[in-house]
C-alpha positions as CSV (number, residue, x, y, z in Angstrom):
1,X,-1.3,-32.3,88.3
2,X,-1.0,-35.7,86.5
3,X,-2.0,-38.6,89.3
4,X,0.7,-40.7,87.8
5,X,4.2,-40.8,89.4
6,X,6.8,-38.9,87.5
7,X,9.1,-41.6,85.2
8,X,12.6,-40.8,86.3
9,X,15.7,-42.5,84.3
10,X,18.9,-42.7,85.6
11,X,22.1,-43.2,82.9
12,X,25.4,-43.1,84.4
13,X,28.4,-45.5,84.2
14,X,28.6,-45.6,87.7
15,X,26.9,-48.5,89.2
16,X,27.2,-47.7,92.8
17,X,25.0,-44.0,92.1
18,X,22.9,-46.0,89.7
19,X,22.0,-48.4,93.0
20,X,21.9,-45.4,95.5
21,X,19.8,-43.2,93.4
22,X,17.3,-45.9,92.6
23,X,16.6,-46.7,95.9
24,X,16.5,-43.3,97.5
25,X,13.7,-41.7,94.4
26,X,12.3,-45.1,94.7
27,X,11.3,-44.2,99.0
28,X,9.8,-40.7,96.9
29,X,7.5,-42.4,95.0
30,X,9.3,-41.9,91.7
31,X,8.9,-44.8,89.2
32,X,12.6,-45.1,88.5
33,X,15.0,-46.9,85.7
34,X,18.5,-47.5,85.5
35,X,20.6,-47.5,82.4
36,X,24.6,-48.4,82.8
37,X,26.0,-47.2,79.6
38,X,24.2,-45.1,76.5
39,X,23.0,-48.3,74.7
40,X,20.8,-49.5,77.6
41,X,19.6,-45.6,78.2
42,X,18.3,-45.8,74.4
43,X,16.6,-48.6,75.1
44,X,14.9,-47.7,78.1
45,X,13.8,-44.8,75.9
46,X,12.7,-47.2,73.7
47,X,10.5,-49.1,75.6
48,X,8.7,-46.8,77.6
49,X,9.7,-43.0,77.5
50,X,11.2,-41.2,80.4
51,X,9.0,-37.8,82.1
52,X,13.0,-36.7,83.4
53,X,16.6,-38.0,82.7
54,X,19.4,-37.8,85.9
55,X,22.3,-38.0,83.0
56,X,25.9,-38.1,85.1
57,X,29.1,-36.7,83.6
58,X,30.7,-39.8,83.6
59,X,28.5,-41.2,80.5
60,X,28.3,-37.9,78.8
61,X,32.5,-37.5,79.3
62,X,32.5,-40.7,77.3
63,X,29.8,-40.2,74.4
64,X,30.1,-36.0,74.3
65,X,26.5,-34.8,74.4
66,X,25.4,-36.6,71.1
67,X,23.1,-38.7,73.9
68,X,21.3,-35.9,75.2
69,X,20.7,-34.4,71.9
70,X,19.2,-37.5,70.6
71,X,16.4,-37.7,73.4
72,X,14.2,-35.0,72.1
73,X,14.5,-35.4,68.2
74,X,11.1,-36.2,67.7
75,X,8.4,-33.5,67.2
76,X,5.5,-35.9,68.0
77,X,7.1,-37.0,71.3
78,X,6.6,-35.4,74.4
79,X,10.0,-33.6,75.6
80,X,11.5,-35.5,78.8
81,X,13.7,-32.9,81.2
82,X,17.2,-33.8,81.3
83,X,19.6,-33.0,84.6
84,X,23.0,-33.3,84.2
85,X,25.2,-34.6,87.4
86,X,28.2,-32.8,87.2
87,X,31.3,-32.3,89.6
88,X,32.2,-28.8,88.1
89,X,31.3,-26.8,84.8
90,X,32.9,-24.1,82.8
91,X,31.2,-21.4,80.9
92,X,31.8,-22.7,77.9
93,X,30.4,-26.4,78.7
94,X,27.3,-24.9,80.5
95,X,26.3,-23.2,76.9
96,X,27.1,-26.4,75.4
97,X,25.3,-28.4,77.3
98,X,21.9,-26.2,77.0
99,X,22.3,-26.2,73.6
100,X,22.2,-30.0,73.6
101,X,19.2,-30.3,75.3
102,X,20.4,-29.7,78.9
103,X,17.7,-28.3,81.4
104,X,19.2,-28.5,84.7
105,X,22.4,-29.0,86.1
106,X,23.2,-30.4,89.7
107,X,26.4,-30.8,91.6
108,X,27.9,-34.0,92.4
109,X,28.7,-35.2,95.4
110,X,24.6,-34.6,95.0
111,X,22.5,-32.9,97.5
112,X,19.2,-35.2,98.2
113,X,17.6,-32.5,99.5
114,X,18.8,-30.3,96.1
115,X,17.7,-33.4,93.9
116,X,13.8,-33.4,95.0
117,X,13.5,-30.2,94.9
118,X,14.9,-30.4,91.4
119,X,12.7,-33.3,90.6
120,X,9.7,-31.4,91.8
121,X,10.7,-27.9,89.7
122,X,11.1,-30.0,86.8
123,X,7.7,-32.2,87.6
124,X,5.7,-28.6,87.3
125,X,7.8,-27.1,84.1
126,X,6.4,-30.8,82.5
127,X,2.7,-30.4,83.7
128,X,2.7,-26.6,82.8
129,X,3.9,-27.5,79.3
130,X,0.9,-30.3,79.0
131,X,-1.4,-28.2,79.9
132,X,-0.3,-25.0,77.5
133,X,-0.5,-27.9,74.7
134,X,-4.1,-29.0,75.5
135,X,-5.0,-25.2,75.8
136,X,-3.6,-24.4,72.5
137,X,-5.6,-27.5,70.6
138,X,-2.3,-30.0,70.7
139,X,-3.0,-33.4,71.5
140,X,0.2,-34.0,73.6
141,X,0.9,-37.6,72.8
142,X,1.1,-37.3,68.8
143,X,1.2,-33.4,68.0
144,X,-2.3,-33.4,66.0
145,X,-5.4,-31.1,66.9
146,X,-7.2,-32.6,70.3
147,X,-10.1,-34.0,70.1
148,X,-11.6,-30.6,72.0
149,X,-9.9,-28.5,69.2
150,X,-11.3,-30.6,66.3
151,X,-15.1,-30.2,67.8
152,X,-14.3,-26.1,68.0
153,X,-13.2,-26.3,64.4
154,X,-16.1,-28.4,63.3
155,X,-18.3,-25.8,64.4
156,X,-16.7,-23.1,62.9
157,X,-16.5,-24.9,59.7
158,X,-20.0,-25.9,59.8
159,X,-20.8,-22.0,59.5
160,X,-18.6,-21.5,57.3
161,X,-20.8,-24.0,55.2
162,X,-24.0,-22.4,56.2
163,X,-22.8,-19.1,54.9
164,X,-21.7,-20.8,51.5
165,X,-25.0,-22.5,51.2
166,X,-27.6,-19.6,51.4
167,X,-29.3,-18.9,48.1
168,X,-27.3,-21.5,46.7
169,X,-29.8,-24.6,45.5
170,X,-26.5,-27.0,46.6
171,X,-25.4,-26.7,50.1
172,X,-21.6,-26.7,50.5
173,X,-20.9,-30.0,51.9
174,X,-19.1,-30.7,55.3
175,X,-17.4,-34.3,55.7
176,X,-16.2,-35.8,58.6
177,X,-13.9,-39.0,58.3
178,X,-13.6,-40.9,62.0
179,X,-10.9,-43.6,61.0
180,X,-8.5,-45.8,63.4
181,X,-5.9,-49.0,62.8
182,X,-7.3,-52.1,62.8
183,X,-5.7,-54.5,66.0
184,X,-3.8,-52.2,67.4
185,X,-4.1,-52.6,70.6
186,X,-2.3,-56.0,70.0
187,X,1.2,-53.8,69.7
188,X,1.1,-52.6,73.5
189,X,0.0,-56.2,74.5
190,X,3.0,-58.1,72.6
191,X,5.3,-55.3,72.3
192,X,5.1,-52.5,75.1
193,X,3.9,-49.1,75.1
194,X,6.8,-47.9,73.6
195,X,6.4,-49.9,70.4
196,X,2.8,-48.5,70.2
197,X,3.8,-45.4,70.6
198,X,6.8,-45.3,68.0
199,X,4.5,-46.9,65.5
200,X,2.0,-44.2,65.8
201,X,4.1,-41.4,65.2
202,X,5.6,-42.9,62.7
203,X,2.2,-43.3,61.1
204,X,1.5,-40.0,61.9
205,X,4.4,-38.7,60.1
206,X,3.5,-40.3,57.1
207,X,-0.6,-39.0,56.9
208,X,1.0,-36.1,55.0
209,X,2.5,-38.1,52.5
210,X,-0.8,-40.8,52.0
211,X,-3.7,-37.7,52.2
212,X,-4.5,-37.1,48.7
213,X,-5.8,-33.8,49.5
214,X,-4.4,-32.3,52.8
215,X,-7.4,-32.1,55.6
216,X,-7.1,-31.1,59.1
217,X,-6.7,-33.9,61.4
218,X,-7.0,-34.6,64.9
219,X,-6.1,-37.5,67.7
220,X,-9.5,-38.3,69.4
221,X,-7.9,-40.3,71.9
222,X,-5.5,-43.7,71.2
223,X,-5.4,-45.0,67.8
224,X,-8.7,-43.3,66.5
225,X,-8.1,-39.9,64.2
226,X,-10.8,-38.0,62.4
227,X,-10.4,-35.7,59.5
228,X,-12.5,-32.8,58.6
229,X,-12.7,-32.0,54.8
230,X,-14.8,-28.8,54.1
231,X,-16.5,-29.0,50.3
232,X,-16.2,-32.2,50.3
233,X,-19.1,-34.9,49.4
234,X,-19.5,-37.8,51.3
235,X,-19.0,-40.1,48.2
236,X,-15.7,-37.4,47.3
237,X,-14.4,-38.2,51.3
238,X,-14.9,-42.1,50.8
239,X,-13.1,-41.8,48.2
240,X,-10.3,-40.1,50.0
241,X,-10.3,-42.3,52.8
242,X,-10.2,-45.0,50.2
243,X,-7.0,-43.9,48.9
244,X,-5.7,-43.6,52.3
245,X,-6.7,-47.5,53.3
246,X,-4.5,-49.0,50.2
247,X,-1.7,-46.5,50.9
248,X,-1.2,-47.2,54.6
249,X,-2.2,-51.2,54.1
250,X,1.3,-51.2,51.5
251,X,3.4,-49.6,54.1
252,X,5.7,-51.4,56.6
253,X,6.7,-49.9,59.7
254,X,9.4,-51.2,61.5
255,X,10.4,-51.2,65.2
256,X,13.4,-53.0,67.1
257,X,13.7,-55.7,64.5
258,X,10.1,-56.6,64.1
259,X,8.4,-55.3,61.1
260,X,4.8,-54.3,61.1
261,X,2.1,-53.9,58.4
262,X,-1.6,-52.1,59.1
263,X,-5.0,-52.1,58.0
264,X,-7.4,-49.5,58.8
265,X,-11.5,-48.7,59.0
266,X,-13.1,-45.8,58.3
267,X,-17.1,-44.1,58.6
268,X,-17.8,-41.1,57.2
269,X,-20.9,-38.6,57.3
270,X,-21.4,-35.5,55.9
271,X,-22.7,-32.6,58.1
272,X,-26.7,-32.0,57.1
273,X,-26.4,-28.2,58.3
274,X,-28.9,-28.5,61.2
275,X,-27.6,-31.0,63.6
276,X,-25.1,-31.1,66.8
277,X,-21.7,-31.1,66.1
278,X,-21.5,-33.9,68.3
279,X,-24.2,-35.5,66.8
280,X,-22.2,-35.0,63.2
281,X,-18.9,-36.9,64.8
282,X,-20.7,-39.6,66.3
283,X,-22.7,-40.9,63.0
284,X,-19.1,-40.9,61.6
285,X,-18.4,-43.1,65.0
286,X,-21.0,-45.1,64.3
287,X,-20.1,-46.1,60.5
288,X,-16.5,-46.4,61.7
289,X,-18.3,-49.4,64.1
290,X,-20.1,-50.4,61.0
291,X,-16.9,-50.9,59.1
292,X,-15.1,-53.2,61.6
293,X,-18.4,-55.4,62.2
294,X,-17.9,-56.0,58.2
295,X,-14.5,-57.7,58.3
296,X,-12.4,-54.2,58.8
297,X,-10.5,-52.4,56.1
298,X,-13.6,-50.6,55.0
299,X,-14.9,-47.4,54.1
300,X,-18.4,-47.7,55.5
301,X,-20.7,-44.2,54.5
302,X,-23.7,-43.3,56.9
303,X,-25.2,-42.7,53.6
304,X,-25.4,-46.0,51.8
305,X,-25.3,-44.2,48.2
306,X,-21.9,-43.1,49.0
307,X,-20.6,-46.3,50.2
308,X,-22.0,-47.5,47.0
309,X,-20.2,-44.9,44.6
310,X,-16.8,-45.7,46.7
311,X,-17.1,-49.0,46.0
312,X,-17.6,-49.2,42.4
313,X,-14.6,-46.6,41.9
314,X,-12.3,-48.6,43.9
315,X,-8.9,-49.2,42.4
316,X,-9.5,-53.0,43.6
317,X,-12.8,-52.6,41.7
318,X,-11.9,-50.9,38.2
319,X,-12.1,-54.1,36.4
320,X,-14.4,-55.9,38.0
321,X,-16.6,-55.9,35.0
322,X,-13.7,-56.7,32.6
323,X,-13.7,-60.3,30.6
324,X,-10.6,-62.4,29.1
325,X,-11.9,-61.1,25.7
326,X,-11.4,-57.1,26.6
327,X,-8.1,-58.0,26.8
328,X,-6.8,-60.5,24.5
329,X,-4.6,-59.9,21.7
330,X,-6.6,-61.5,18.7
331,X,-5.4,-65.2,17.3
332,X,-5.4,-65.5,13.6
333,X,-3.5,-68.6,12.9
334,X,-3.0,-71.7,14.6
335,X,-1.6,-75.2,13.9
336,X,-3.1,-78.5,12.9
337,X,-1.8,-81.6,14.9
338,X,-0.3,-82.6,10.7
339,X,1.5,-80.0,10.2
340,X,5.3,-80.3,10.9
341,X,7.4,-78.6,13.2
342,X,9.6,-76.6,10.3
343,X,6.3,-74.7,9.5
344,X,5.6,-74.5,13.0
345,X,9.1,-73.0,13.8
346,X,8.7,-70.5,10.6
347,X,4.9,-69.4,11.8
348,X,6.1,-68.9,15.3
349,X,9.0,-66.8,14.1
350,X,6.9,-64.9,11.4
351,X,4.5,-63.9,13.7
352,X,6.2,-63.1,16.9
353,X,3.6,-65.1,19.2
354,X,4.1,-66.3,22.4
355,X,2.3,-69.6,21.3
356,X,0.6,-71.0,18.8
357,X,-2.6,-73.1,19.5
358,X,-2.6,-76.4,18.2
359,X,-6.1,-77.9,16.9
360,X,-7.5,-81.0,16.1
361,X,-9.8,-81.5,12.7
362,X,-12.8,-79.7,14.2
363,X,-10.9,-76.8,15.4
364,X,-10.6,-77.3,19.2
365,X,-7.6,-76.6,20.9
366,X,-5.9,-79.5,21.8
367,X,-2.2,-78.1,22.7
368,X,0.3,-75.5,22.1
369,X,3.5,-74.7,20.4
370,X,6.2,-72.1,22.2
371,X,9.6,-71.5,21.6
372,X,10.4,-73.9,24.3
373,X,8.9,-76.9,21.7
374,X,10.8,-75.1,18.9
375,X,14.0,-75.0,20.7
376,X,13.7,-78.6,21.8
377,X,12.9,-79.7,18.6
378,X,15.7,-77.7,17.0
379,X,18.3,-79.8,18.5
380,X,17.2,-83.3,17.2
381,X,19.7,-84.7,15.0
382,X,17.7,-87.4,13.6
383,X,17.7,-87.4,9.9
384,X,13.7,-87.3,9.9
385,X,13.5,-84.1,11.7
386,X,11.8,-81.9,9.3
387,X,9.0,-84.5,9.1
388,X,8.4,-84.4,13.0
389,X,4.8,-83.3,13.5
390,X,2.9,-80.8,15.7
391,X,1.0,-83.4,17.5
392,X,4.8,-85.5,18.5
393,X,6.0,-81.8,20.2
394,X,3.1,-79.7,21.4
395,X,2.4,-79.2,25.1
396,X,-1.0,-80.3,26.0
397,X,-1.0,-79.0,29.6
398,X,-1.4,-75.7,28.3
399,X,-3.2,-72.7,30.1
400,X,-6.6,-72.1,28.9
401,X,-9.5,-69.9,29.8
402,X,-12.7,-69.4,28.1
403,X,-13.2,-65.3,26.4
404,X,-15.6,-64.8,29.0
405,X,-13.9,-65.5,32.3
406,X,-13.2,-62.4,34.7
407,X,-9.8,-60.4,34.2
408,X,-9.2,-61.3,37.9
409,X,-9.1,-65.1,36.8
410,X,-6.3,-64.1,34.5
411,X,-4.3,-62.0,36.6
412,X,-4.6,-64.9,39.1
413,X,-2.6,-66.9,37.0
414,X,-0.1,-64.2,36.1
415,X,0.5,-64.0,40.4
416,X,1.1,-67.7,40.0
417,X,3.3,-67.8,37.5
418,X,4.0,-64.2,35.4
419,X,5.9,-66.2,32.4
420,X,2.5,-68.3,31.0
421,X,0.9,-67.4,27.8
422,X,-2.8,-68.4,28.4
423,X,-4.7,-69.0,25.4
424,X,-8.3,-68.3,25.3
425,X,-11.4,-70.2,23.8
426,X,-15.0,-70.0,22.5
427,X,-16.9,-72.9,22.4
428,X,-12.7,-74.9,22.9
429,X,-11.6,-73.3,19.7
430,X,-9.1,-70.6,20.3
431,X,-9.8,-67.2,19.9
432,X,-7.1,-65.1,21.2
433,X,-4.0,-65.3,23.4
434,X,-3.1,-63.3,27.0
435,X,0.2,-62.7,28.1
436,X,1.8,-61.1,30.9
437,X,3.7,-58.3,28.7
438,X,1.1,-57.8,26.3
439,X,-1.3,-56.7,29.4
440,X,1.9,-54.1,30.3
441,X,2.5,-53.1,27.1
442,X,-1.4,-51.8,26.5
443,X,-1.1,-49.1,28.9
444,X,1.7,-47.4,31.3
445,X,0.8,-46.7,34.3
446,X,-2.0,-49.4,33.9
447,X,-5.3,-47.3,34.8
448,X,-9.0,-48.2,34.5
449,X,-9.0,-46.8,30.9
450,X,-6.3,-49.4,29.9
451,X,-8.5,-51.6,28.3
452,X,-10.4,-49.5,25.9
453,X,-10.8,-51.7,22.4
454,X,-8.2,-49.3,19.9
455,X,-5.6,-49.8,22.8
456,X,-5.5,-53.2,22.4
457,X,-6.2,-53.5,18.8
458,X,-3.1,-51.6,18.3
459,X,-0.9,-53.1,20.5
460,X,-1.3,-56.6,18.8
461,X,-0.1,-55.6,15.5
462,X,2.6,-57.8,16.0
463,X,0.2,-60.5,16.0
464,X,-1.0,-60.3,12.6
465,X,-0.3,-62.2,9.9
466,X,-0.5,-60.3,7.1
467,X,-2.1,-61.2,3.6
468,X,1.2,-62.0,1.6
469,X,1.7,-64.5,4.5
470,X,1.8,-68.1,3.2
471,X,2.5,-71.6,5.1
472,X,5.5,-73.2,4.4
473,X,5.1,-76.2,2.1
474,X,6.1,-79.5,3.9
């Protein structure tokens, strides 16, 4: 049986049996709690889960059995036993009770003789359960396959593969993916055992939702997981595991008013048909180690032209090789510092542009005009308005970038502030304009296709100027 002493709670409104209880299963060895009232018996659940729970009738008279009922609503959780103190029962209340949950029942004034021997019965029912759970390939702490179950299923898949692969010139592929949280151990340490373990599940709970395609999983022990996907490539599983990373970095796990947010590393290796199973797991082990020597939240391949091929079709990395210019909506006018703000106002209008770049007599941008500068220069009252120029209004701390800067430069700005137009320039004359929108508008959902040059052509239309266009005389 399990070396470690059975967790016993106690949750009864009465303080005097909450005192005598404790000390008596205390003398027994038992590592006992008390809880006076159902708030404080949900938290003792909380923070470190109970193997049995000695629940008297005076709680449950108050509460009904909602309480008991509550205690084993999670499928990842092991089940605790719950004994309910009574005085006296009727039929109807004993089929009530076992329907709530209710194991055992024992008869107040209570029996210490009755209650170790009920202790002890209840002790074996809890070991006997482990033990069918480990035999059937159940890890008992989080309801996955066990880590003895996953290396049986491994080896059945990897003949499975073998079978596939004869006189086949492309063997079917086997993948393993060994992946666990990174800092994780920094939730028991801070917040308890019961934290880490309510975390877990409920990250276990959500693999479902984050797998791309659904693989067979297993607990290897703590944090770590491993997945086995059969037919996949080792590039096609970094790729999955890739997918997972992002999806389980954006998610925020919560847990007695704290709020919690994860990375992860993973390894993968693909099986190469002729070695040990163990052999198979343990280069995925050994990748996984790789990953968190190189900064964690990785996917690190024991093939280096996998990792290679994961990397370059990273979401993160599907522009990497994009410039300013692939994404610019073209700039066919601009102002002169001379010209006045009334043909400013009507160009701005005319086209629809988010700014217009101001230049000086060779051509190089030297400001900008926005409706902000029309706006302002709409409510002068000065009899001279119409003959206010360019160079009196524009905004010369304008955003600029040169055609050829990365997209990531752009979109850096956007983070900063999403409502600046940033103009671009080639050799400091301007060449095209960037705006938040305009980047929106070229593609829904944005995708690494976004960017392809007729998408962006045509969605600056509203840019042009066309040919019947003519500046307003001064």
């Amino acid at each position: 049986m399990n070396s470690q002493p059975l967790r016993v709670l106690i949750a009864a409104d009465d303080r005097s049996l909450l005192r005598d209880l404790s000390r008596f299963l205390t003398m027994f060895g038992y590592d006992v709690q008390q809880a006076a009232g159902v708030g404080r018996a949900m938290a003792a659940m909380e923070r470190e889960r109970a193997d049995i729970i000695l629940v008297d009738e005076s709680l449950t008279a108050r509460v009904g059995l909602d309480f008991c009922r509550s205690i084993n609503r999670h499928p990842h959780e092991p089940a605790a036993a719950l004994i309910w103190l009574v005085e006296s029962l009727e039929a109807d209340e004993v089929a009530d009770a076992l329907a709530a949950g209710v194991e055992d029942f024992l008869a107040r004034p209570i029996d210490r003789g009755e209650l170790l021997a009920r202790l002890r019965a209840a002790g074996r029912m809890l070991e006997y359960e482990r033990r069918a759970r480990e035999q059937s390939g159940i890890d008992p702490n989080t309801g996955l396959l066990s880590r003895s179950a996953f290396f049986d299923l491994a080896e059945r898949e990897a003949a499975v593969s073998l079978r596939r692969s004869n006189g086949h010139r492309h063997p079917a592929p086997l993948t393993c993916v060994v992946f666990d949280l990174d800092f994780f151990s920094r939730v028991r340490r801070v917040h308890g055992p019961e934290a880490e373990r309510r975390i877990l599940a409920a990250a276990i709970d959500k693999l479902p939702e984050w797998c791309a395609t659904p693989a067979e999983i297993a607990c290897l022990g703590g944090d770590r997981f491993a997945a086995l996907l059969p037919q996949f490539s080792e590039a096609e599983a970094a790729d999955w595991s890739d997918q997972l990373r992002l999806r389980l970095r954006d998610t925020e796990f919560r847990y007695d008013r704290h709020a919690f947010t994860f990375t992860a590393s993973f390894g993968v290796a693909q099986h190469d048909q002729v070695e040990l199973i163990e052999d198979f797991v343990a280069r995925a082990e050994q990748a996984l180690e790789t990953a968190k020597e190189s900064g964690r939240d990785f996917v690190c391949c024991s093939d280096p032209e996998a990792e290679d091929w994961v990397e370059e079709n990273s979401p993160e990395n599907w522009f990497h090789d994009t410039l300013a210019r692939d994404v610019m909506i073209a700039c066919p006018v601009w102002l002169h510092e001379d010209d006045t703000m009334a043909q400013a106002a009507a160009l701005l209008k005319q086209t629809g542009a988010p700014i217009l770049p101001v230049v000086n007599k060779d051509q190089r941008l030297v400001g900008g005009i926005s409706e902000k500068e029309v706006a302002e220069f709409q409510r002068l009252s000065s009899p001279r308005r119409d003959q206010r120029l360019v160079v009196d209004s524009m905004e010369v701390c304008i955003h600029r970038e040169s055609e050829r800067a990365p997209f990531t430069a752009l979109m850096d700005r956007f983070a900063a502030d999403p409502s600046v137009s940033v103009i671009l320039v080639q050799n400091q004359k301007p060449v095209g304009i960037v705006t938040l929108g305009a980047l929106a508008a070229l593609s829904t959902p944005l995708d690494q296709n976004s960017f392809a040059s007729q998408t962006y052509e045509a969605s600056s239309q509203f840019l042009r100027v066309s040919e019947e266009f003519s500046l307003p005389s001064a």
